[in-house]
DRENLO-482085 format. One record per atom (N, C-alpha, C): x, y, z; atom name; residue in one letter. Coordinates in pm, whole numbers, plus 32768, in hexadecimal, padded with zeros to 4 digits. Example, Ala and Ser with C-alpha at 12.3 -4.5 7.8 and 13.67 -1.06 7.14 Angstrom:
2
+------+-------+------+------+------+
| east | north |   up | donu | lonu |
+------+-------+------+------+------+
| 8527 |  7DC7 | 830C |    N |    A |
| 84CE |  7E3E | 830C |   CA |    A |
| 8528 |  7EB6 | 830C |    C |    A |
| 8505 |  7F1F | 82C4 |    N |    S |
| 8557 |  7F96 | 82CA |   CA |    S |
| 850A |  8003 | 8313 |    C |    S |
+------+-------+------+------+------+
//
This chain:
155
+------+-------+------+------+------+
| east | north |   up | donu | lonu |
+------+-------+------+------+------+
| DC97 |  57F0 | B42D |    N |    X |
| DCBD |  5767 | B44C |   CA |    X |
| DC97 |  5749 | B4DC |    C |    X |
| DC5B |  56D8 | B500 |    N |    X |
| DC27 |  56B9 | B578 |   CA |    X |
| DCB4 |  568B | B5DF |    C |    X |
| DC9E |  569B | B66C |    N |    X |
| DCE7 |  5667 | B6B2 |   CA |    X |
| DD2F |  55BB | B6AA |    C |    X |
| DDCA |  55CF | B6B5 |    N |    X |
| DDCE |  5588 | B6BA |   CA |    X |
| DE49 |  551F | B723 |    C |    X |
| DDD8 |  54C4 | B755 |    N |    X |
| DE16 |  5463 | B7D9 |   CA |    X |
| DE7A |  53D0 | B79E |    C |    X |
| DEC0 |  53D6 | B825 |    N |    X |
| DF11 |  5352 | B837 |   CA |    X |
| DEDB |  5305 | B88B |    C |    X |
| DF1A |  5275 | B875 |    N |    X |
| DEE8 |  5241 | B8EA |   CA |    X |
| DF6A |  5181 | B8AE |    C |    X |
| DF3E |  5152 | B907 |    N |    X |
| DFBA |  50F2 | B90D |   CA |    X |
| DF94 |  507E | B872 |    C |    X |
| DFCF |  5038 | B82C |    N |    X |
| DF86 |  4FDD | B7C6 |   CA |    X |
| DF55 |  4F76 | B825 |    C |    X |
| DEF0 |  4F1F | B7BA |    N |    X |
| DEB2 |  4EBF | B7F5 |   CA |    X |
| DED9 |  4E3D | B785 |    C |    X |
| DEBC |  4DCB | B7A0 |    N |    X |
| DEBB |  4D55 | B74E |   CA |    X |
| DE64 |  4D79 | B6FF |    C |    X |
| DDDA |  4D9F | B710 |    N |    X |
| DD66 |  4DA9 | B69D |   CA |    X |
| DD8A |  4E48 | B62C |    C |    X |
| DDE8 |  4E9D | B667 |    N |    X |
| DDFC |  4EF4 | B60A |   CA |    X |
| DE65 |  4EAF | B59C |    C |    X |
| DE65 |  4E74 | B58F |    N |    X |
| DEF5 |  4DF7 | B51F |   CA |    X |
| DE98 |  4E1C | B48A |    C |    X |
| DE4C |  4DE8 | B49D |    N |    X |
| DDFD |  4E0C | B3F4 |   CA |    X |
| DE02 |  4E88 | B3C1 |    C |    X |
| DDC5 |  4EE0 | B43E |    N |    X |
| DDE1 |  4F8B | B3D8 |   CA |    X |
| DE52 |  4FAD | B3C2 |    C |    X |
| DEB9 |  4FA6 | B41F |    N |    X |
| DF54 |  4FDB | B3FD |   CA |    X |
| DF8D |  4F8B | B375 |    C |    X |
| DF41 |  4ECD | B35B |    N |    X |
| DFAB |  4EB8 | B2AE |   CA |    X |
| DF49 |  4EF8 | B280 |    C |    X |
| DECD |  4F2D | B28F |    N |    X |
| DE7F |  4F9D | B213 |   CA |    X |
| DED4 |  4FFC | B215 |    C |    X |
| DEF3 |  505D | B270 |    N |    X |
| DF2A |  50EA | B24B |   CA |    X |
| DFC8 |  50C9 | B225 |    C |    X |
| E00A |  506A | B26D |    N |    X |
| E06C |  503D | B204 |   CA |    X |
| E087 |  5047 | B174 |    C |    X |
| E00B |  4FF2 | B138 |    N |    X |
| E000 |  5002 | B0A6 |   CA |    X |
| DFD1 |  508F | B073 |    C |    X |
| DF97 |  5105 | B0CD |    N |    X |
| DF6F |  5159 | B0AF |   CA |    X |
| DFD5 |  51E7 | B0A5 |    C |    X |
| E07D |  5196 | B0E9 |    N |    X |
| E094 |  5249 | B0EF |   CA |    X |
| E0CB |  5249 | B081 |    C |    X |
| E10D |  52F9 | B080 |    N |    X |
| E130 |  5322 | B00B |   CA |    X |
| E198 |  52E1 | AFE8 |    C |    X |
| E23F |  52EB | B034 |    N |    X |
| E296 |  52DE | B00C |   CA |    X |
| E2A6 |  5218 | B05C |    C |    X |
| E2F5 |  51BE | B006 |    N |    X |
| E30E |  5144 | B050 |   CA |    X |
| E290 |  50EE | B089 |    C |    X |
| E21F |  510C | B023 |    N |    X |
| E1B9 |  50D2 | B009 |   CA |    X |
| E1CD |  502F | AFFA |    C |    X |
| E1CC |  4FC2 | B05B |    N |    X |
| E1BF |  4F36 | B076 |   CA |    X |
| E12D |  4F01 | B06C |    C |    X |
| E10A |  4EBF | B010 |    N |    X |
| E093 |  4E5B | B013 |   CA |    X |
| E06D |  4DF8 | B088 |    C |    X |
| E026 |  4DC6 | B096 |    N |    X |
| E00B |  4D5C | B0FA |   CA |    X |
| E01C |  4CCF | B0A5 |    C |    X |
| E052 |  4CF3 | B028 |    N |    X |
| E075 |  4C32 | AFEF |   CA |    X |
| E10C |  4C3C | B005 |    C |    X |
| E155 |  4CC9 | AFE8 |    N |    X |
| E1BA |  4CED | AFF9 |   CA |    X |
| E20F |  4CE2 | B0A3 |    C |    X |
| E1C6 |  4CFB | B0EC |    N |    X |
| E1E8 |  4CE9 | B16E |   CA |    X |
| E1E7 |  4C57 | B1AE |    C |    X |
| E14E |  4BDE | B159 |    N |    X |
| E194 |  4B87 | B17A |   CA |    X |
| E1F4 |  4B3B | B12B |    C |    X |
| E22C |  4B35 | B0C8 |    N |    X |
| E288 |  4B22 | B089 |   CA |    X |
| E2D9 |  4B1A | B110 |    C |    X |
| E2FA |  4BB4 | B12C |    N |    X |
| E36B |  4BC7 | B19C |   CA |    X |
| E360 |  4B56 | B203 |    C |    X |
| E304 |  4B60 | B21A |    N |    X |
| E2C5 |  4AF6 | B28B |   CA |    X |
| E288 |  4B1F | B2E2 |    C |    X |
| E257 |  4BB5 | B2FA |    N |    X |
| E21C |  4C0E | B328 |   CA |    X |
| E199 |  4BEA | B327 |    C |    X |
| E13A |  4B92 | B350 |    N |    X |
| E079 |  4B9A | B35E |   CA |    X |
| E046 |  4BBF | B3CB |    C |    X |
| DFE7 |  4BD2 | B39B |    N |    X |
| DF90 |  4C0F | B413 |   CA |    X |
| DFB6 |  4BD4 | B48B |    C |    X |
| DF79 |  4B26 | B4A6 |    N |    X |
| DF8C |  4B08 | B506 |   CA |    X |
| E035 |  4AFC | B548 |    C |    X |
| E080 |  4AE7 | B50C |    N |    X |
| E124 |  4B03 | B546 |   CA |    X |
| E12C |  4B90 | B568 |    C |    X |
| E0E4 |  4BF1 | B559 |    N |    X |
| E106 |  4C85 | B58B |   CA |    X |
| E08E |  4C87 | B5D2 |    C |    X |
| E025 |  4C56 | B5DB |    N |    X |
| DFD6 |  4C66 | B659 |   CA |    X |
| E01D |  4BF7 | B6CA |    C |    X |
| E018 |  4B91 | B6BE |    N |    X |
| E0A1 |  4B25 | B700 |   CA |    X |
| E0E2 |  4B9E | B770 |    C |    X |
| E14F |  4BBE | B705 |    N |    X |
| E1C8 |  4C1D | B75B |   CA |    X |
| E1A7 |  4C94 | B7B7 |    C |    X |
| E137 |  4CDA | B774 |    N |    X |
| E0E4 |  4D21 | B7C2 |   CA |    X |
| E08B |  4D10 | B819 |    C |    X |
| E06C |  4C96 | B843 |    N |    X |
| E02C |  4C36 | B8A2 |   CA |    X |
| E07E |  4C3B | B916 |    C |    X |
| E113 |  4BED | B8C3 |    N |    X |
| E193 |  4BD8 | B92C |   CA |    X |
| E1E1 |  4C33 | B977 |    C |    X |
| E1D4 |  4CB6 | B936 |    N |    X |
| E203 |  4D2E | B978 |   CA |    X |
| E29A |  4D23 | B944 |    C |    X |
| E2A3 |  4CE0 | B8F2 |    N |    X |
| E333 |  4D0B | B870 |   CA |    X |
| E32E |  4D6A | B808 |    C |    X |
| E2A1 |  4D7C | B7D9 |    N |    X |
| E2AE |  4DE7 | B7A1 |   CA |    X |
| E23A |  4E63 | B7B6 |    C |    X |
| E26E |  4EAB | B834 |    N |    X |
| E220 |  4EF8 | B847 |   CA |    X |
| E21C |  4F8D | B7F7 |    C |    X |
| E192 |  4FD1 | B7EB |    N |    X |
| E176 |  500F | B7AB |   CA |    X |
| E114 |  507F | B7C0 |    C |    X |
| E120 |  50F0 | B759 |    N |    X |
| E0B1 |  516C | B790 |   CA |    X |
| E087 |  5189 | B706 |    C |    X |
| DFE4 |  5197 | B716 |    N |    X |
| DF7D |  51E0 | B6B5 |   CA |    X |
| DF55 |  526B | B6E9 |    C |    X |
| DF51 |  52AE | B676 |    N |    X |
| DF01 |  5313 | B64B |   CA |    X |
| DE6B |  5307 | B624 |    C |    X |
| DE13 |  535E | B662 |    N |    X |
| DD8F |  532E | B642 |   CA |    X |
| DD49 |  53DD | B622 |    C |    X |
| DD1A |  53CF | B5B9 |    N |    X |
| DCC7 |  544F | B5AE |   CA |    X |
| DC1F |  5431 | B565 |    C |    X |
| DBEA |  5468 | B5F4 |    N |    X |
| DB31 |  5437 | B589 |   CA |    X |
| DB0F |  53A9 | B5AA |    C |    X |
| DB8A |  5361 | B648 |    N |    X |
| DB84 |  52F2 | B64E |   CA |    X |
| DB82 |  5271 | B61C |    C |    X |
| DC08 |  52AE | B568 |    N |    X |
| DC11 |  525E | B527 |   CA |    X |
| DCBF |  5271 | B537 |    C |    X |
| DCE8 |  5209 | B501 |    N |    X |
| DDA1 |  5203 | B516 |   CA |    X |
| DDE7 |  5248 | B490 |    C |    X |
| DE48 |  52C3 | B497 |    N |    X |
| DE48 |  52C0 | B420 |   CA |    X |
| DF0A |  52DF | B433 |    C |    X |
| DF28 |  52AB | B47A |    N |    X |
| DFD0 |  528D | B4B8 |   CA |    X |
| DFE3 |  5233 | B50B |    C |    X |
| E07C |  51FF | B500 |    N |    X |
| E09C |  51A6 | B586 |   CA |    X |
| E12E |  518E | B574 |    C |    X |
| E154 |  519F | B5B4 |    N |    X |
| E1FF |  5150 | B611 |   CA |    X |
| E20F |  50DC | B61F |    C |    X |
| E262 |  508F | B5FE |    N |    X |
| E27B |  500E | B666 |   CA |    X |
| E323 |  501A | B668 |    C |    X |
| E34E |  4F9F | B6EE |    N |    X |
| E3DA |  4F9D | B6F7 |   CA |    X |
| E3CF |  4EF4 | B728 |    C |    X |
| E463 |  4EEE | B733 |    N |    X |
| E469 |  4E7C | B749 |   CA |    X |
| E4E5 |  4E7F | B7F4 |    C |    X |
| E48C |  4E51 | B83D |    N |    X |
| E49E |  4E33 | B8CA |   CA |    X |
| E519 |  4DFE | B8E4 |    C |    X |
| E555 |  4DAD | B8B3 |    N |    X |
| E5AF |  4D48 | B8C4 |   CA |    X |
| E620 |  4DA3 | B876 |    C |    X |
| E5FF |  4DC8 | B811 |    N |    X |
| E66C |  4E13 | B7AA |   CA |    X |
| E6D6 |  4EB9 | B7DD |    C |    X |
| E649 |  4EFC | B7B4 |    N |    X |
| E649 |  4F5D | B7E0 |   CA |    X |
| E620 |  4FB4 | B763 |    C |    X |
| E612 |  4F67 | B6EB |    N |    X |
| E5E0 |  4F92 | B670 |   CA |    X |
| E559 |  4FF4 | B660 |    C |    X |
| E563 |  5025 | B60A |    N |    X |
| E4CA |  50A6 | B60E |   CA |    X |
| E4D1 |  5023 | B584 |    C |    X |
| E457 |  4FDB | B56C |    N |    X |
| E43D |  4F85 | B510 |   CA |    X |
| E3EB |  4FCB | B49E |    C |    X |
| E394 |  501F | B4DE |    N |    X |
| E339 |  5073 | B463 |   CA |    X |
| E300 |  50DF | B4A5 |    C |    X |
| E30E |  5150 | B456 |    N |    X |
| E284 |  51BA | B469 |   CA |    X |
| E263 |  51D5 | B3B4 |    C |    X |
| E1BE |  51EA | B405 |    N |    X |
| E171 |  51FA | B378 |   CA |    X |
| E10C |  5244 | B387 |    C |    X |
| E0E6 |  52AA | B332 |    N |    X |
| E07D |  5302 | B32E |   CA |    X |
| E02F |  52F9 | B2C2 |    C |    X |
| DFB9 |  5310 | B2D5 |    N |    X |
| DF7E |  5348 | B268 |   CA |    X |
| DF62 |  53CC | B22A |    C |    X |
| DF9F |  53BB | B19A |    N |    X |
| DFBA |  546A | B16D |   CA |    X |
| DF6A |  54C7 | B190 |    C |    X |
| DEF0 |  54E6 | B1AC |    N |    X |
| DEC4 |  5549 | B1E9 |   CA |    X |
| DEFF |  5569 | B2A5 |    C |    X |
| DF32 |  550F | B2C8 |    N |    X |
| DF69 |  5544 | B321 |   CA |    X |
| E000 |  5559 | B341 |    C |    X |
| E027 |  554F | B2C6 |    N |    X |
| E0D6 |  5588 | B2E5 |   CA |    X |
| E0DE |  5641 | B2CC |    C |    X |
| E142 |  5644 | B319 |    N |    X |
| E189 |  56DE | B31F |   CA |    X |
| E129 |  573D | B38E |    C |    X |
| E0E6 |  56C7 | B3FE |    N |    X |
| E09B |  5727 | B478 |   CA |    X |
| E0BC |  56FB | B4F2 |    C |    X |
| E142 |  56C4 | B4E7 |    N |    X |
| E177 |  5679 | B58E |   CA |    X |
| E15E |  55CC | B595 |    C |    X |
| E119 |  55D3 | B56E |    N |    X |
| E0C8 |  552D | B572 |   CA |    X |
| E155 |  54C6 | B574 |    C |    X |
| E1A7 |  54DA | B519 |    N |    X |
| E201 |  547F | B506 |   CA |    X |
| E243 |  5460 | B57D |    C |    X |
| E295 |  5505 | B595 |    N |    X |
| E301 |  5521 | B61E |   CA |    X |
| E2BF |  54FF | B666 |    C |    X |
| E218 |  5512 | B6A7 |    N |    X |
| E1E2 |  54E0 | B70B |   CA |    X |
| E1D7 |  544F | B735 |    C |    X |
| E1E2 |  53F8 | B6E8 |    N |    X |
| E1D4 |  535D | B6B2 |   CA |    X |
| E264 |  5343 | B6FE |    C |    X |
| E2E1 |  534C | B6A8 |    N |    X |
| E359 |  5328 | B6BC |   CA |    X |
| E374 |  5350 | B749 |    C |    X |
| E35D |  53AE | B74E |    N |    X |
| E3A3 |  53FA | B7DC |   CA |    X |
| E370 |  53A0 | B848 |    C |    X |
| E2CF |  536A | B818 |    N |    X |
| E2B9 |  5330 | B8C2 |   CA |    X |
| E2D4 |  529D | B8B2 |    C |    X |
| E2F6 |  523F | B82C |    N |    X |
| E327 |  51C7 | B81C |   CA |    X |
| E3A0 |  51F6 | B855 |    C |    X |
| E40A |  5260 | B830 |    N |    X |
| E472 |  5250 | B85B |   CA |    X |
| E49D |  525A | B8EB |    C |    X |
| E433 |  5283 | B931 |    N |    X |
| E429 |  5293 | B9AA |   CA |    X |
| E3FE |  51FA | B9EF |    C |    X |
| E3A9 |  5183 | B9C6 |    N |    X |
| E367 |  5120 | B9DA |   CA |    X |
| E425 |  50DE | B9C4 |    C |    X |
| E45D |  50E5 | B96C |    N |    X |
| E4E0 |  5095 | B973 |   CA |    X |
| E55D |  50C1 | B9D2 |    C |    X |
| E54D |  5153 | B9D3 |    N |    X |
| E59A |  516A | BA3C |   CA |    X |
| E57D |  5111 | BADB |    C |    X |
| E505 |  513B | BADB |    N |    X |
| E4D1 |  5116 | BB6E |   CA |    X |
| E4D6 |  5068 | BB65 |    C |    X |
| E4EC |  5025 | BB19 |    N |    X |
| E527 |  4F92 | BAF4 |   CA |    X |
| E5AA |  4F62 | BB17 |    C |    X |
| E5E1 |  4FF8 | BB16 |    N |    X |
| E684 |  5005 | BB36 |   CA |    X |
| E6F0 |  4FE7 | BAC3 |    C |    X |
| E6A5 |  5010 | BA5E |    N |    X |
| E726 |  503B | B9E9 |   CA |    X |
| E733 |  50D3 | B9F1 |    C |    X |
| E7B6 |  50D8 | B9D1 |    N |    X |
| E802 |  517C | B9F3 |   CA |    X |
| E81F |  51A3 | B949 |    C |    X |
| E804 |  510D | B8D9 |    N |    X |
| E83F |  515B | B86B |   CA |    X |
| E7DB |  5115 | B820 |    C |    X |
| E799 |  5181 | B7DA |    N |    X |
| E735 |  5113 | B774 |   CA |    X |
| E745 |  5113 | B6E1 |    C |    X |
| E71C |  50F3 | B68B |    N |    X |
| E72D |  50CF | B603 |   CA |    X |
| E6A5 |  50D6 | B5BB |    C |    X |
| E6D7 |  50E7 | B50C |    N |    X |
| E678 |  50B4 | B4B7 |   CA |    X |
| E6B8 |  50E3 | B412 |    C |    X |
| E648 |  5076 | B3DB |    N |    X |
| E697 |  50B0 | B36D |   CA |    X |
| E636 |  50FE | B2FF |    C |    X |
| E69D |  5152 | B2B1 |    N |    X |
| E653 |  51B8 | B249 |   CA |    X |
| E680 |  51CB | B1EB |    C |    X |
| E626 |  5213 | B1B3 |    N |    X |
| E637 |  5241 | B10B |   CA |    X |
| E6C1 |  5273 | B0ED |    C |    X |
| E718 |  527F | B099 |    N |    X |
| E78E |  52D7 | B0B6 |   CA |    X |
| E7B3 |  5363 | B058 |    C |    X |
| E712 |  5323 | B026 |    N |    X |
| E71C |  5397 | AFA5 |   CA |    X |
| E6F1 |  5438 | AFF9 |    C |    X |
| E72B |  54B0 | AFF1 |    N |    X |
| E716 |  5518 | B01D |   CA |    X |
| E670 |  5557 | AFC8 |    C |    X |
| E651 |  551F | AF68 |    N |    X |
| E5D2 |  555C | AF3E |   CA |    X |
| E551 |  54EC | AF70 |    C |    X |
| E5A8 |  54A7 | AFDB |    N |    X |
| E508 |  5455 | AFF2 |   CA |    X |
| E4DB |  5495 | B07D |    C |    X |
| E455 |  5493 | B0D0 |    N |    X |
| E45A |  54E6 | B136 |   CA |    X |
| E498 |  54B0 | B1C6 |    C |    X |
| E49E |  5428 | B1AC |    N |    X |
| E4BB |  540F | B235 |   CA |    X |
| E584 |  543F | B24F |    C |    X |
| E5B7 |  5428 | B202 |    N |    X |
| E62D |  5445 | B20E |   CA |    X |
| E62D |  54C6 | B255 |    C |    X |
| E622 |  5545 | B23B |    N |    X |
| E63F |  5588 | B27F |   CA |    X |
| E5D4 |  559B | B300 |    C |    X |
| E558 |  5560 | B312 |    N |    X |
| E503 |  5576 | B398 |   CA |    X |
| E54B |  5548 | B408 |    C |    X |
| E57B |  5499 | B3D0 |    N |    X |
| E5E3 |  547D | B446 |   CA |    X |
| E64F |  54BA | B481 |    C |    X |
| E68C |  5512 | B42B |    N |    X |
| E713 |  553A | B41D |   CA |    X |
| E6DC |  55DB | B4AB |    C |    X |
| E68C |  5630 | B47C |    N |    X |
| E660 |  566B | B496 |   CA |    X |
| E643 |  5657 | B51F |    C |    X |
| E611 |  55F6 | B56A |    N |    X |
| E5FD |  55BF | B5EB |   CA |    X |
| E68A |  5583 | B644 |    C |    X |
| E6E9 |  558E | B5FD |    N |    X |
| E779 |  5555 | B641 |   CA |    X |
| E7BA |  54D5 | B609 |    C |    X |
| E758 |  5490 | B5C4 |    N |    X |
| E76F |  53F7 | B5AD |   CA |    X |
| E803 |  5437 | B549 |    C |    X |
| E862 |  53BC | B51D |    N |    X |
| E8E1 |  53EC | B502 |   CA |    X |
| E8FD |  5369 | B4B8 |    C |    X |
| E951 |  537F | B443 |    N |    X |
| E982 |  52F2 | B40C |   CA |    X |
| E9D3 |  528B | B422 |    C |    X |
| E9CA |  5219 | B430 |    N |    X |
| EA18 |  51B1 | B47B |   CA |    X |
| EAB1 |  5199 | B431 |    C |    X |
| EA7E |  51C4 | B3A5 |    N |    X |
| EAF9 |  5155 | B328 |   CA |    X |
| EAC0 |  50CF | B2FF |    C |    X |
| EA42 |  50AC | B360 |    N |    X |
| EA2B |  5041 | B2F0 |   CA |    X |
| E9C0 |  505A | B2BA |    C |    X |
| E9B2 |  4FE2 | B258 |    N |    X |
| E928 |  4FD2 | B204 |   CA |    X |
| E8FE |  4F62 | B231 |    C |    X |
| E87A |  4F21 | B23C |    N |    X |
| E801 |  4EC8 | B261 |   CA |    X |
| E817 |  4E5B | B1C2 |    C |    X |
| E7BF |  4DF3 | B1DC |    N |    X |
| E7B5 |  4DA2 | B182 |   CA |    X |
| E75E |  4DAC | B118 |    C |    X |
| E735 |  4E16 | B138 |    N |    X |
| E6AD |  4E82 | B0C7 |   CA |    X |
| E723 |  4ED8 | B068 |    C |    X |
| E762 |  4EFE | B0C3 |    N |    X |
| E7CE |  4F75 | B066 |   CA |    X |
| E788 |  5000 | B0BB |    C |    X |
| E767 |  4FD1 | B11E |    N |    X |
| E748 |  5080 | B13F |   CA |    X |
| E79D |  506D | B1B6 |    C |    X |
| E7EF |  50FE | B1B6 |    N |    X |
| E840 |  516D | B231 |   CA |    X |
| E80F |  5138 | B2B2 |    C |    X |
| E87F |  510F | B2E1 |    N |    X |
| E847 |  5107 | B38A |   CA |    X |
| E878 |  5135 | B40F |    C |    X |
| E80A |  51A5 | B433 |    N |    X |
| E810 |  521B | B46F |   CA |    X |
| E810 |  51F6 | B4F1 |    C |    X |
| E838 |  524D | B545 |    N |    X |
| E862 |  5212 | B5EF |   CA |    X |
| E83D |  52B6 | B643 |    C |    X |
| E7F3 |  52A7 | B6BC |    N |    X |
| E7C5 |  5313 | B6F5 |   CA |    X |
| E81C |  52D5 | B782 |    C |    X |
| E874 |  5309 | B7DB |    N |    X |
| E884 |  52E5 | B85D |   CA |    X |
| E86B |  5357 | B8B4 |    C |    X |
| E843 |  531A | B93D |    N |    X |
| E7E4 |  538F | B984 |   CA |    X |
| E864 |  53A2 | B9C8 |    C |    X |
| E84E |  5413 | B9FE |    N |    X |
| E8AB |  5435 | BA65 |   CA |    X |
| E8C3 |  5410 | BAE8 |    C |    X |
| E948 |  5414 | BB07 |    N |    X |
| E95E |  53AA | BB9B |   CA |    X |
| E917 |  5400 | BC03 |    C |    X |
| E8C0 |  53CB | BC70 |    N |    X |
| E8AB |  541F | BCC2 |   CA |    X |
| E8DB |  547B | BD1D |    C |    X |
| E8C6 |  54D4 | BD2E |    N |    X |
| E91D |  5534 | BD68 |   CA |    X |
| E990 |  557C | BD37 |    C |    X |
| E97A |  5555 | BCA7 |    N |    X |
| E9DA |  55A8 | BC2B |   CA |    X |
| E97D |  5650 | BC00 |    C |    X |
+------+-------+------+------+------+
//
């Protein structure tokens, strides 16, 4: 498997990420499906323009085949998504860890998102696995919503 780099998202990466969207394994979203949500290209290149929803790609072979986003204002991890050849080699944790780092440095101390709650799907336990922890609630999807808070400094 070739090396593989990060680097910050851009407005023009908006098209490949709803491709690999529709492409991963588990929680596979269409791009008619996303705008339904109200999710299009241009409203997520928009936000990513605005620096509300900033974000990190994975690039291997100088093609994108992961990415992060969060939401600035929130403190929400809004999505990570891979493409199945690259899950179970860091790619994911590497993604989250430095979005979650892009929201910290925003100055949220407690972040969020929501997930699967089924124990046989994979993200449930990857998050769990990284510290993220359950809130008690559920989202308007019906998925678990998980809460990571960093530690106070100097704790």
């Amino acid at each position: 498997m070739s090396a593989i780099t990060y680097r910050a998202a851009h407005p023009d990466d908006v098209a490949i990420c709803i491709v690999i969207r529709g492409q991963t394994r588990e929680n596979a979203i269409s791009e008619t499906s996303l705008n339904e949500l109200g999710i299009t290209r241009d409203s997520w290149a928009q936000s990513v323009r605005a620096g509300t929803l900033p974000g990190v790609v994975a690039e291997a072979e100088g093609s994108i085949v992961g990415y992060c986003f969060g939401d600035s204002h929130s403190g929400e991890v809004v999505v990570l998504a891979l493409l199945p050849d690259f899950e179970g080699i860091g790619v994911g944790r590497a993604l989250l860890t430095r979005v979650m780092a892009i929201l910290r440095d925003a100055g949220h101390r407690r972040l969020f998102l929501g997930c699967n709650s089924d124990p046989q799907v994979r993200s449930h336990g990857f998050y769990r696995r990284l510290g993220w922890v359950s809130s008690g609630e559920v989202d308007q999807y019906g998925d678990e919503m998980l809460e990571f808070v960093f530690p106070a400094v100097g704790a």
